[in-house]
Every structure is written in C-alpha cells, then in structure tokens.
C-alpha positions as MATLAB code, in Angstrom:
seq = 'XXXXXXXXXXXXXXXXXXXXXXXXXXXXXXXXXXXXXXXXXXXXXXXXXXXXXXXXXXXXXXXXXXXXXXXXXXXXXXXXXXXXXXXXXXXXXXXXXXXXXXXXXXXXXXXXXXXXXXXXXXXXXXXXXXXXXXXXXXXXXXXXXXXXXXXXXXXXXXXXXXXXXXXXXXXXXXXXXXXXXXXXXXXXXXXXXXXXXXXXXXXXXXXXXXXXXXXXX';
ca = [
      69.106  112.941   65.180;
      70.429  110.520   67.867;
      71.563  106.785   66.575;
      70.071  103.267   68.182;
      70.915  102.295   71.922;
      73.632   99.735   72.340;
      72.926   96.661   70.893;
      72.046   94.030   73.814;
      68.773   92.708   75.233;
      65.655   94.220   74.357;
      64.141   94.676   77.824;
      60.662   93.809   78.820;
      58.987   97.568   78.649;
      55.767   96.598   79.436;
      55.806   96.450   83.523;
      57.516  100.099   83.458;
      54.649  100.940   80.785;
      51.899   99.420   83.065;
      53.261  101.202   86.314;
      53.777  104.704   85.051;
      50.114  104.405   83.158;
      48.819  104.649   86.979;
      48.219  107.737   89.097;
      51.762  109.809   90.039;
      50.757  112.214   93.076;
      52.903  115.165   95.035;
      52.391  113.603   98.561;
      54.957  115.599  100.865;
      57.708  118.044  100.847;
      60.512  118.208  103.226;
      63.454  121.249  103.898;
      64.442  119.798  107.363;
      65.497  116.032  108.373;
      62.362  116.033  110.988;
      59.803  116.986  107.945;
      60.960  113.279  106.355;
      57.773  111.298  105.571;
      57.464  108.185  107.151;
      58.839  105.552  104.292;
      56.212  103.418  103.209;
      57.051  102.812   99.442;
      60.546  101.843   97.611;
      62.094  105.237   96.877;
      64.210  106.330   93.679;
      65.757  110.042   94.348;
      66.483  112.212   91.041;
      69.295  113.868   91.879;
      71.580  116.763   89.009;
      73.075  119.798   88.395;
      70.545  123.067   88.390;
      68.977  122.638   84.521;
      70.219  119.265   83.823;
      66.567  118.823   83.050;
      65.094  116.277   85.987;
      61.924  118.121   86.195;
      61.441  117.660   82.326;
      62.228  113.996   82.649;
      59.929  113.471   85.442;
      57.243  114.984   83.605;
      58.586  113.155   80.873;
      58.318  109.541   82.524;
      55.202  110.193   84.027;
      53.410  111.991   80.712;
      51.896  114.624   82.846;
      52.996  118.484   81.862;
      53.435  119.898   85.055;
      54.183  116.413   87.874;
      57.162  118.518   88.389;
      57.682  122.345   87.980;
      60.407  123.908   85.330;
      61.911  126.662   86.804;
      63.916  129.250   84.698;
      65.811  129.889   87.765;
      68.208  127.332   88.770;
      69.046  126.527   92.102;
      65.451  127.208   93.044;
      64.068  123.842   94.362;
      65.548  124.161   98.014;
      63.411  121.051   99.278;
      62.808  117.116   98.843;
      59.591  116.663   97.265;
      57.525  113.134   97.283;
      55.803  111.877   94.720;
      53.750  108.739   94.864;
      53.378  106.543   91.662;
      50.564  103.631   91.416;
      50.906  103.535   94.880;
      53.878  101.047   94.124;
      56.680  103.485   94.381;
      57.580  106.854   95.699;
      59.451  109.545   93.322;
      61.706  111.751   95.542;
      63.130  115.166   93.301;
      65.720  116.710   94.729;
      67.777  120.139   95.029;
      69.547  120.843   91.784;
      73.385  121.563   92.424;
      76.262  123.016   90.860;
      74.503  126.935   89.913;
      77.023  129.573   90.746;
      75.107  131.892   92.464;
      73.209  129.597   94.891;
      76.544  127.122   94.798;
      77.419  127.779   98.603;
      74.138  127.446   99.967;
      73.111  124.170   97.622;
      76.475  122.539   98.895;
      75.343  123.069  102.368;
      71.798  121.715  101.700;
      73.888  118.691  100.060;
      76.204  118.200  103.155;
      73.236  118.377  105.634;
      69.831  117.498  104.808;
      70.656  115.584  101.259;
      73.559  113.480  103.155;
      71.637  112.698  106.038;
      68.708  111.515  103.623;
      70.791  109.808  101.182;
      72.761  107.823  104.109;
      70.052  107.160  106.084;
      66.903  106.743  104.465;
      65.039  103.012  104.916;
      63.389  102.180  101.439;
      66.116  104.262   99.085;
      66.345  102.113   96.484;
      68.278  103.783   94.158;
      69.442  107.622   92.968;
      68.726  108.499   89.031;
      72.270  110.859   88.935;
      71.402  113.470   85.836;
      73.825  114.294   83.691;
      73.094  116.917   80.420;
      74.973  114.893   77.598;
      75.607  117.746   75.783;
      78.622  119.237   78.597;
      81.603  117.874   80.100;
      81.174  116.630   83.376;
      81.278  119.022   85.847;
      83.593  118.792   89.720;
      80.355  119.580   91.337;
      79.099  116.121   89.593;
      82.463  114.383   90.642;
      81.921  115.474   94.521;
      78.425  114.221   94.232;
      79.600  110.948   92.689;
      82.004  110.674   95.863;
      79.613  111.929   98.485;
      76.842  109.124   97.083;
      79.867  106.655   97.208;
      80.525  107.636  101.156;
      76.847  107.278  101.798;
      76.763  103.770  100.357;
      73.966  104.188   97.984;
      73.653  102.707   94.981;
      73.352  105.413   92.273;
      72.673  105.022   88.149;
      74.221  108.087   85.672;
      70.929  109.002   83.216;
      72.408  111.154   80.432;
      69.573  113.705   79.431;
      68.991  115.802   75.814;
      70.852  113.065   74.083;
      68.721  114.736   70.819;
      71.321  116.971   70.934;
      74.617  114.729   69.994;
      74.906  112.871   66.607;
      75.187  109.196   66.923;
      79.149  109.588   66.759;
      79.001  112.020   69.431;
      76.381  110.304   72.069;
      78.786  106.514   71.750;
      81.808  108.568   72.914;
      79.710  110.251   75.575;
      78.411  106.833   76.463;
      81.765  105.519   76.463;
      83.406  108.138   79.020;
      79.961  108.003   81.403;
      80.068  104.412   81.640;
      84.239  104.459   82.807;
      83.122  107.442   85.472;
      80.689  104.675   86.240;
      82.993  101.754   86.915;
      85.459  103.693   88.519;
      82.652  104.119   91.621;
      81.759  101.454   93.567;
      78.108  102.673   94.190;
      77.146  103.365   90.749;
      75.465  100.531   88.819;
      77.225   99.618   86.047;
      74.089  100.829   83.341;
      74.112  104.096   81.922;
      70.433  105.066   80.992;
      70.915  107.694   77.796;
      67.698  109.968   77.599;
      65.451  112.923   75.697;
      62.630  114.506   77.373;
      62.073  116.387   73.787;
      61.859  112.937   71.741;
      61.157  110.259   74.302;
      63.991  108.584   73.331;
      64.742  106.354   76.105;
      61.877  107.190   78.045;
      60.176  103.628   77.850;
      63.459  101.855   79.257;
      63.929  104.196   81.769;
      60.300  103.162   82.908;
      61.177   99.168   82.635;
      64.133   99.874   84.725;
      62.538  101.321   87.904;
      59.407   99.067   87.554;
      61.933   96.789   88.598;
      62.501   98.845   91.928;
      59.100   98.949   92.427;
      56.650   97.249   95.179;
      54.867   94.310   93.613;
      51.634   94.460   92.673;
      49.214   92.988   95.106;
];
C-alpha cells in the first residue's frame, strides 16, 4: 500500500484524460541518426535503466496491453521508436541503459545516436527519466542525468513501482529524487511518483504531458 501524493494543487486531469483517450500509433523506428523522422509533433522521450519498467508505463498511460513490448531481456530495445498519440503528440521510447552485459554497447548507443538525438532534435519537448523507486540510484542514472544536462534538455525524474514502498518509505524516496533533481539544472523541479500495477499516478502523469502537447485544432 502506497500513501497520498504530496499535498498541493489538485491538477486539472481531464485534458491528459481527453488526449490519451485518442488513438496512440507505432509510426517509425530509427537505429541510425539518418533514419530520424522528420519532426512534425511535440516530442516527450522515455528514457531508464534496462527494466525500470517504461514499456509497462507506456502501456500503462496509453491503456493498451501491448503499445510497447516487455521484454524479459534487458538491454534489448537497441532503437528509437515513434509513437504518435491523438495526432497531438509524438511518444519517442528509448534504449534502456545500465544492464551489465549489453552495458558497453548501450553506452555507445547513448554517446552516439541518443546524444545526437537528445541535443539536436527540433520539437523535444521534454525526457520522462525512469527511475524504479524500489533501488538506489544507480552511476549509470547519474551519467545520464549529466549527459541530458550537457545536451541542454529539459528532463523530469518519474519514479516507477511506487506499490512497492510503504508511505514512510516512498516520502524519503521522494525526498532524495527531488534534491538529485535540484542539484541539475535541466531537470524540472517535479518529481512524477508512479505504478503501472495500480495506476497510481497514472492520471497526473497524463495531465502533465497534455500540457506538452499540440493544441487541439
């Protein structure tokens, strides 16, 4: 059992409702920089370590079973894959980092392709950063945190499986996330604490990248 979110404003959830009620699409994949699609629609990247659970939470936000494909063997996504929501903004899930056994080769992937996206991609709104609140944070999540700082792109920490920590537990996790946060000058200041198993957090998440999204027309 997980306690209440921070006390604050209750957000409007009904524009993230509304948009994610629409049609979410796989439009394009892309292992090379040349393979990019041409940028059409605000993009928000989900970027984590192999298993954090991002293709759970995509499925998750979107309420479709299989939008985005859980592997049992991490480090297997190798490619940026394009999703297009209500035709109002574009999903991008990326390579997983951080597994062991693919570590060298991911790290490249991040250095090369993922840099060169992350810095220079017209219409990157924002990058969802996963972290699993139920582990420490990792120094593969640190060098992300720096490399995402370098490119100049304003990234947000989600905390996944938060069913997993006890109220007590998930307001100290909350607590150390949001200093990593502030001590980074490209993450926004808003730490987004979510279950794919419960939907907790789900329907904020939503409200917070309607937001991001292309007005409707």
């Amino acid at each position: 059992m997980t306690g209440p979110a921070p006390a604050g404003p209750a957000p409007d959830l009904e524009p993230g409702r509304l948009l994610f009620a629409g049609t979410c699409t796989f439009v394009h994949a892309a292992q090379r920089l040349d393979q990019l699609p041409r940028p059409v629609l605000p993009e928000v990247a989900f970027a984590g370590r192999s298993n954090v659970g991002k293709s759970s939470l995509l499925n998750a936000l979107t309420g479709r079973r299989a939008l985005a494909r859980v592997s049992i063997t991490p480090g297997r996504t190798r490619q940026l894959n394009f999703f297009e929501l209500g035709g109002r903004l574009a999903l991008v899930d990326m390579p997983g980092y951080g597994y062991a056994k693919a570590g060298k080769a991911l790290l490249a992937d991040w250095q090369g392709l993922m840099f060169d996206y992350l810095r220079g991609r017209p219409g990157l709104v924002r990058v969802l950063l996963l972290l699993d609140a139920r582990i420490e944070i990792k120094a593969s999540d640190l060098e992300v945190m720096d490399l995402l700082d370098r490119a100049a792109v304003t990234f947000q920490i989600v905390l996944t499986k938060i069913d997993a920590l006890g109220p007590a537990a998930l307001a100290r996790k909350l607590e150390e996330v949001g200093q990593l946060a502030r001590a980074h000058p490209a993450a926004h200041p808003e730490v987004m604490p979510t279950s794919s198993e419960t939907g907790a957090g789900i329907a904020e998440l939503r409200a917070a990248l309607a937001a991001l999204a292309r007005s409707e027309t």
